[in-house]
TIPA-217041 format. One record per residue (C-alpha): x, y, z. Coordinates in steps of 0.2 Angstrom, whole numbers, padded with zeros to 4 digits, always signed. Example, Ala and Ser with C-alpha at 12.3 -4.5 7.8 and 13.67 -1.06 7.14 Angstrom:
TIPA-217041
+0062-0022+0039/+0068-0005+0036/
end
This chain:
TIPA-217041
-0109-0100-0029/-0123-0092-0018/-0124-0108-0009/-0104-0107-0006/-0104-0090-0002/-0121-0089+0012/-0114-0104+0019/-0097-0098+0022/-0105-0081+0028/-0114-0092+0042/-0101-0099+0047/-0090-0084+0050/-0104-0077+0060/-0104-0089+0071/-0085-0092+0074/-0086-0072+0075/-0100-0073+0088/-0090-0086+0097/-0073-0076+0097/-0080-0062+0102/-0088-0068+0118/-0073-0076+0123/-0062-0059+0120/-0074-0049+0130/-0073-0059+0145/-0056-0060+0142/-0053-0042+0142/-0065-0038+0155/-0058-0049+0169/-0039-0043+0163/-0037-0031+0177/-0044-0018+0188/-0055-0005+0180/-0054+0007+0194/-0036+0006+0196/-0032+0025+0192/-0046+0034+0201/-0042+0024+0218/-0028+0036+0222/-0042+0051+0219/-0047+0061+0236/-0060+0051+0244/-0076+0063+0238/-0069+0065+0220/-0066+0045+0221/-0083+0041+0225/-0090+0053+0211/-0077+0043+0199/-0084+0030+0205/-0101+0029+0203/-0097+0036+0184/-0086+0024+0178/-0098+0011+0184/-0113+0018+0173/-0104+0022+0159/-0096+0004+0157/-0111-0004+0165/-0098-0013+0178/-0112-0017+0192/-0120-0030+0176/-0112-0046+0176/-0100-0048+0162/-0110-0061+0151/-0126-0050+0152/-0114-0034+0147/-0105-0044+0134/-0125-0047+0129/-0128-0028+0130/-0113-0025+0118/-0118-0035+0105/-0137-0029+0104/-0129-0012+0100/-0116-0019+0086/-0131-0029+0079/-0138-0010+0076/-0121-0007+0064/-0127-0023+0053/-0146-0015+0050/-0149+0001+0041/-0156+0014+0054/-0153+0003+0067/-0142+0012+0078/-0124+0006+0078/-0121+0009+0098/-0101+0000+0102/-0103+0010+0120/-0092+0023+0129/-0073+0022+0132/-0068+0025+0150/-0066+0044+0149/-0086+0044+0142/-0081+0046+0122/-0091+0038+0110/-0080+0021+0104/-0089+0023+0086/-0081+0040+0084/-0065+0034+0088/-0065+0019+0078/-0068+0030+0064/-0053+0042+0066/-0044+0029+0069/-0048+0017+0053/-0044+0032+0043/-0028+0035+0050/-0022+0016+0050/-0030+0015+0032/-0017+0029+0028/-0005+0020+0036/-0005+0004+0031/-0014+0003+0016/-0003+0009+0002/+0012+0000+0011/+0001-0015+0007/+0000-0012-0011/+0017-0007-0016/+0023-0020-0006/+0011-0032-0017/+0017-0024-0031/+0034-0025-0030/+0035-0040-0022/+0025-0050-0034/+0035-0041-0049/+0052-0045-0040/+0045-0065-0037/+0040-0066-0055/+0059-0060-0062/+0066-0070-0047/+0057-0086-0055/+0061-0083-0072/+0080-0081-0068/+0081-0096-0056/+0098-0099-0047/+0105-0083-0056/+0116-0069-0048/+0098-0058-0047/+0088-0072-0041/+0102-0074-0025/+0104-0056-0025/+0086-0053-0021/+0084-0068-0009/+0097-0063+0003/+0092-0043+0003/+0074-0051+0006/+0077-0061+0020/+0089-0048+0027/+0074-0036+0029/+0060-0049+0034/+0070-0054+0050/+0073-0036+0056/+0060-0031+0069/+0050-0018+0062/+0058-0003+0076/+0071-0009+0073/+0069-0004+0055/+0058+0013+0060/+0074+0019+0072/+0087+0014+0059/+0077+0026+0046/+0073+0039+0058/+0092+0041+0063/+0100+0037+0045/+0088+0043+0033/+0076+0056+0041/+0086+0064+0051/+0103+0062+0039/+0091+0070+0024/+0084+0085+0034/+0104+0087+0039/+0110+0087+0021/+0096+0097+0012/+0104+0112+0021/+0117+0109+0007/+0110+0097-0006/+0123+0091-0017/+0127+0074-0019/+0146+0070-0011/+0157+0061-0024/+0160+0045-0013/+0139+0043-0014/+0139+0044-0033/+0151+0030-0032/+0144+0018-0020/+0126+0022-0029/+0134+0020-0047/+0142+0001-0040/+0128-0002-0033/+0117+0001-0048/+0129-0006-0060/+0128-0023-0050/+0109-0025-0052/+0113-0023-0071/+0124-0035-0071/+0114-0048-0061/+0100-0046-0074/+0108-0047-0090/+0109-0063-0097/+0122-0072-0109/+0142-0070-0109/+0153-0063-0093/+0157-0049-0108/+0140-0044-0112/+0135-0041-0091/+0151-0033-0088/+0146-0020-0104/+0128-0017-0094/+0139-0015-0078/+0147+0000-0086/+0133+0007-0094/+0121+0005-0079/+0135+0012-0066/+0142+0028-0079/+0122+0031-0083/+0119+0033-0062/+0135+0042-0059/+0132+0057-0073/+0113+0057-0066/+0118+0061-0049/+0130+0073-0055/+0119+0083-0065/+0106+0083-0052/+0117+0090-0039/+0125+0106-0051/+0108+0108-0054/+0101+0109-0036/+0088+0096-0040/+0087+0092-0022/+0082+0107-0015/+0068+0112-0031/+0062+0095-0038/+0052+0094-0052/+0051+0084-0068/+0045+0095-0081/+0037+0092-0097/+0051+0084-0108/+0054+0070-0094/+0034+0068-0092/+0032+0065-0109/+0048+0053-0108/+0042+0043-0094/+0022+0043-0100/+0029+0035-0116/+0040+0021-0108/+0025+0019-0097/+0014+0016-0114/+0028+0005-0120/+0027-0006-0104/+0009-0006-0104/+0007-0012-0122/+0020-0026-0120/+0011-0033-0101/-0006-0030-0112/-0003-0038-0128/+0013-0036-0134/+0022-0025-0143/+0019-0034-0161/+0002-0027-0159/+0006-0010-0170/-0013-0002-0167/-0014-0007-0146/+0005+0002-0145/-0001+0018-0156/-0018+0019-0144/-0005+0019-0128/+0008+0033-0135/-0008+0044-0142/-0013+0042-0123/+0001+0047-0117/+0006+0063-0127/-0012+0069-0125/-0007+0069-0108/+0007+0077-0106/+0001+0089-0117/-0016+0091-0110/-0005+0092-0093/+0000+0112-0099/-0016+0118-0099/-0021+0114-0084/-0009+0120-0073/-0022+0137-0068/-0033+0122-0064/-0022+0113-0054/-0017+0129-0043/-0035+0127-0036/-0035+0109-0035/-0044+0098-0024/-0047+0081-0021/-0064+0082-0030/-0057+0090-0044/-0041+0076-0044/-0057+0063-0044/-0064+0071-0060/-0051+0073-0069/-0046+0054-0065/-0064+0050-0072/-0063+0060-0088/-0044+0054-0090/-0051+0036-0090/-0064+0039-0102/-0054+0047-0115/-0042+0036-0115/-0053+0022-0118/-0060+0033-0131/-0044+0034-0138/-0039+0014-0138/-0057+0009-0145/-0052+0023-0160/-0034+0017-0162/-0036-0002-0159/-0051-0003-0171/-0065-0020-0173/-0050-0033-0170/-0039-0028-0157/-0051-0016-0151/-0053-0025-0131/-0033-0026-0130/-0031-0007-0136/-0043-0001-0124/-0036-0010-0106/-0018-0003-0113/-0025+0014-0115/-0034+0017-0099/-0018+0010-0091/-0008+0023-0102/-0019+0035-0097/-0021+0030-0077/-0001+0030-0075/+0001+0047-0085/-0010+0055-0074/+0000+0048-0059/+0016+0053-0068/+0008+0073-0071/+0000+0074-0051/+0017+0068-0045/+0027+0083-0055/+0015+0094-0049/+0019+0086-0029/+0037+0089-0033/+0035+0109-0039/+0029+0112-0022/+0040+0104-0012/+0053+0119-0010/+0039+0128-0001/+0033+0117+0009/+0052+0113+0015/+0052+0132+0020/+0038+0130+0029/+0043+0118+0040/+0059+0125+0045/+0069+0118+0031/+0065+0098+0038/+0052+0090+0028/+0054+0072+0031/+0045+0069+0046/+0049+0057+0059/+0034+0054+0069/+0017+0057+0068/+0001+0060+0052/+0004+0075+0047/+0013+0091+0055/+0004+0101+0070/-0007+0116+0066/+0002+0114+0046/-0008+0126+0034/-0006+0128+0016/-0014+0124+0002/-0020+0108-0007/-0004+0102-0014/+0006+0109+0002/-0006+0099+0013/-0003+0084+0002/+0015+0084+0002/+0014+0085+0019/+0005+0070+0022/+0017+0060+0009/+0032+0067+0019/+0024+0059+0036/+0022+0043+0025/+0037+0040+0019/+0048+0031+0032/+0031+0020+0040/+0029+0017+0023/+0045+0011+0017/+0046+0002+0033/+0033-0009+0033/+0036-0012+0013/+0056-0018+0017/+0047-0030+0029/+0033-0035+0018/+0042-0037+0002/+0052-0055+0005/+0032-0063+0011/+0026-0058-0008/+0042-0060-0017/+0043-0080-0011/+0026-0083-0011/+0026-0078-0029/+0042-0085-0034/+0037-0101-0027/+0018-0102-0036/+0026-0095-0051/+0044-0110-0052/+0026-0122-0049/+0018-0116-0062/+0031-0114-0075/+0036-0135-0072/+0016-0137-0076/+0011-0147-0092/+0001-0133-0099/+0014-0123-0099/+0027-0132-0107/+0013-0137-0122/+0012-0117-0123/+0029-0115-0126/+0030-0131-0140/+0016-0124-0148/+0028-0109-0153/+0021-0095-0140/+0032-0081-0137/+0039-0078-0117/+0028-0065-0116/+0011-0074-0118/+0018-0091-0110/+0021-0080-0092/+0009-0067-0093/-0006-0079-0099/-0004-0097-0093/+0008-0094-0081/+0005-0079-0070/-0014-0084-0071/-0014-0098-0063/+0004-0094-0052/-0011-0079-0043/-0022-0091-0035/-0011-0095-0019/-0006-0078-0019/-0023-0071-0020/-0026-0083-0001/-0012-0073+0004/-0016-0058+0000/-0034-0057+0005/-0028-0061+0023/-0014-0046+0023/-0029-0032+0016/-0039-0037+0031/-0025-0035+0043/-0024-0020+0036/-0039-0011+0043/-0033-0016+0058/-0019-0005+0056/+0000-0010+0063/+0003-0010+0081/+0022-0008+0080/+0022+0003+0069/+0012+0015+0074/+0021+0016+0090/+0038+0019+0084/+0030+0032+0072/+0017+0042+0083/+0003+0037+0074/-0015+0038+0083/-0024+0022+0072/-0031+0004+0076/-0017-0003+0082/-0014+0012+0095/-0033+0012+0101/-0030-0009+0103/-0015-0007+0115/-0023+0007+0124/-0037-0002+0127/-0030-0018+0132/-0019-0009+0143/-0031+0002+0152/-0044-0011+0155/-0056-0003+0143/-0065-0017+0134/-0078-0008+0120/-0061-0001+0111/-0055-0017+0112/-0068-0025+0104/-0074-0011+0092/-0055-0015+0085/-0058-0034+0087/-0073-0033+0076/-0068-0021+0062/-0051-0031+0059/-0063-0049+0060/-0075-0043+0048/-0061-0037+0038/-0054-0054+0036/-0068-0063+0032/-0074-0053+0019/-0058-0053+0013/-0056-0072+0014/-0075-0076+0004/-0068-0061-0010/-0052-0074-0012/-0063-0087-0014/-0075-0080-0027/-0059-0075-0034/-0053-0093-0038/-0063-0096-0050/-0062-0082-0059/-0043-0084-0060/-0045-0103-0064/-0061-0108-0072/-0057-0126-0067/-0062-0123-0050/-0081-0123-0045/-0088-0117-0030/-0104-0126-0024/
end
């Protein structure tokens, strides 16, 4: 495997060293790099002049300044080397603004990746398990209908009709009856589309899923839910447990008495531990978040090695930690929500933002700050997820209706496995490793943020410091962004190759 992985390794460094000669000549002879100062007075011209010139080096040939360039990126590769990706047009240091703008497109970009590889590899999974049905169609059409918007298309659509609409309504939050309807049907009909057996039977789950949505809604809005969220203990404890109940049956399944009783300890503890620490969360910071995350982790697997004793022991501490992990998540979201009221105050009573990171000279305190990140999030996010969803979902669905025809799989189900252990141990397994191709190639686009996106949005990342570049003739953004997204992708690409065999001991990497 160290043969496979130098090799490949050499190889990329040389396709890379290749590509990026050819991109810097490109960009360099793309247009005129004194276009904007030629209209300058003739004695501020020349001055301009004469600085441009030495600060991109434009009297040097191109191929002995492409040659310049890479001397100083070679300094980024060797510790103390001094990592030089030269000056921007307007004399900035290009390594500074590569890393405001990673971090930004990171932000961006990165946790639209994730859900949309979560949900999506969920939704392909239920999709293959109920092929042809009414959810399988259902989620098809939705999936497609999304993928072939254009992604402004999409951010304008959100910004007029759910920003803008949501700010509107929070004046007077309560949910109009004609809502609760449309939301019950709707609802009601993904029910209905997943319950199998007799027409009786999924017209019964309509019912309950469409009257369970409707007196949801209602309540919330009498309450005035909207406008002062929060979950409270009783509904953190509620949805810590059916997070340990989900956990223990993904794990090992719920048959395994001890493995389930590690889980729900893990999650009472935590929404009881959650009381207590309020004072500490009203002083929060990240750093503090990051220990607590640590110490949570531990005591759950504390907790799972206790409860799933010598035998089930391995089992009962992975569902624990997850127990644990997820409760936390569940506890820091409450904790969002009870500050969301004040932080919609302070922004003048409109907290989902439209455009931009985060809101102009904003000041509050650690949870205010966060929220106020999240609400800049939400509709780039949710964006780029709609867009991203149907790639996972068929992909999965694809590997997954593959694998489930194999041979293995069907000897699992003679041998008299349950569902459970047939799809989450020799079938979803094996159905990962084209998605794992997949998905190493969309994390490494990540970092080089979304170009599209980022203009309809506001956003100041990669993808912005790309089209600037490109547009202004400035070649060391350009290939400042041409190299951190290469080198993403191929470290990427070796990790899903490693990653084969760990998914599929079969394959052998030499």
């Amino acid at each position: 495997m160290l043969v496979f992985a130098t090799r490949r390794l050499v190889v990329s460094f040389l396709t890379l060293l290749v590509a990026s000669f050819f991109v810097y000549v490109l960009v360099a002879n793309s247009g005129d790099p004194y276009n904007d100062i030629r209209e300058l007075p003739p004695g501020d011209r020349e001055a301009q002049f004469a600085q441009r010139t030495e600060r991109l080096q434009l009297d040097v040939p191109v191929p002995l300044r492409y040659l310049g360039w890479l001397r100083g990126v070679g300094g980024c590769l060797v510790p103390g080397g001094g990592c030089d990706l030269g000056l921007s047009k307007n004399g900035q240091e290009v390594s500074v603004l590569v890393g405001q703008a990673a971090v930004t497109s990171v932000r961006l970009v990165l946790g639209a990746t994730v859900l949309a590889m979560l949900i999506g590899i969920g939704v392909g999974i239920v999709s293959a398990l109920k092929q042809y049905s009414r959810l399988d169609y259902s989620v098809t059409f939705a999936a497609f209908v999304f993928f072939s918007l254009p992604v402004f298309v999409i951010g304008i659509v959100l910004k007029q009709y759910l920003a803008i609409a949501y700010n509107d309504w929070l004046a007077d939050p309560r949910v109009p009856v004609p809502v609760v309807a449309a939301a019950a049907v709707v609802v009601g009909a993904l029910v209905m589309s997943a319950v199998p057996g007799r027409r009786a039977w999924r017209w019964l789950g309509f019912a309950a899923g469409a009257a369970v949505t409707a007196a949801v809604l209602l309540q919330l809005s009498a309450l005035g839910w909207f406008a002062r969220p929060a979950l409270g203990v009783g509904l953190v404890g509620v949805l810590s447990v059916a997070a340990a109940v989900g956990v223990t049956f993904l794990v090992s399944g719920l048959h395994r008495r001890r493995v389930l009783v590690g889980a729900l300890v893990t999650a009472l503890i935590g929404t009881v531990a959650s009381v207590p620490l309020q004072p500490l969360f009203d002083v929060s910071t990240w750093g503090t978040m990051g220990v607590l995350l640590v110490v949570t982790v531990a005591l759950s697997a504390l907790v799972g090695a206790v409860a799933g004793g010598p035998l089930e022991r391995a089992e009962a501490v992975r569902a624990a930690v997850l127990t644990g992990v997820l409760t936390a998540a569940v506890v820091f979201t409450d904790r969002l929500l009870a500050s969301f009221a004040d932080y919609a105050r302070s922004v003048g009573g409109r907290p989902l933002s439209t455009i931009g990171a985060q809101t102009p000279n904003f000041s509050g305190d650690f949870w205010e700050t966060t929220v106020d990140q999240a609400m800049h999030l939400v509709l780039p996010t949710l964006s780029l997820v709609l867009i991203s969803l149907a790639t996972y979902s068929r992909y999965t669905r694809s590997s997954m209706l593959e694998v489930l025809n194999a041979e293995h799989v069907r000897t699992a189900r003679a041998k008299g496995l349950t569902e459970r252990t047939v799809v989450v141990r020799h079938a979803f397994r094996n159905g990962l490793i084209p998605i794992a191709t997949f998905t190493a190639i969309d994390f490494g686009a990540v970092i080089g943020g979304a170009v599209i996106s980022e203009r309809v949005f506001g956003w100041q990342g990669m993808g912005n410091l790309f089209i600037t570049g490109l547009g202004e003739v400035d070649p060391n953004p350009v290939m400042a962004f041409f190299v951190v997204t290469s080198v993403a992708i191929v470290v990427f690409n070796l990790v899903a190759d490693l990653a084969y065999a760990f998914l599929d001991p079969r394959i052998r990497l030499s």
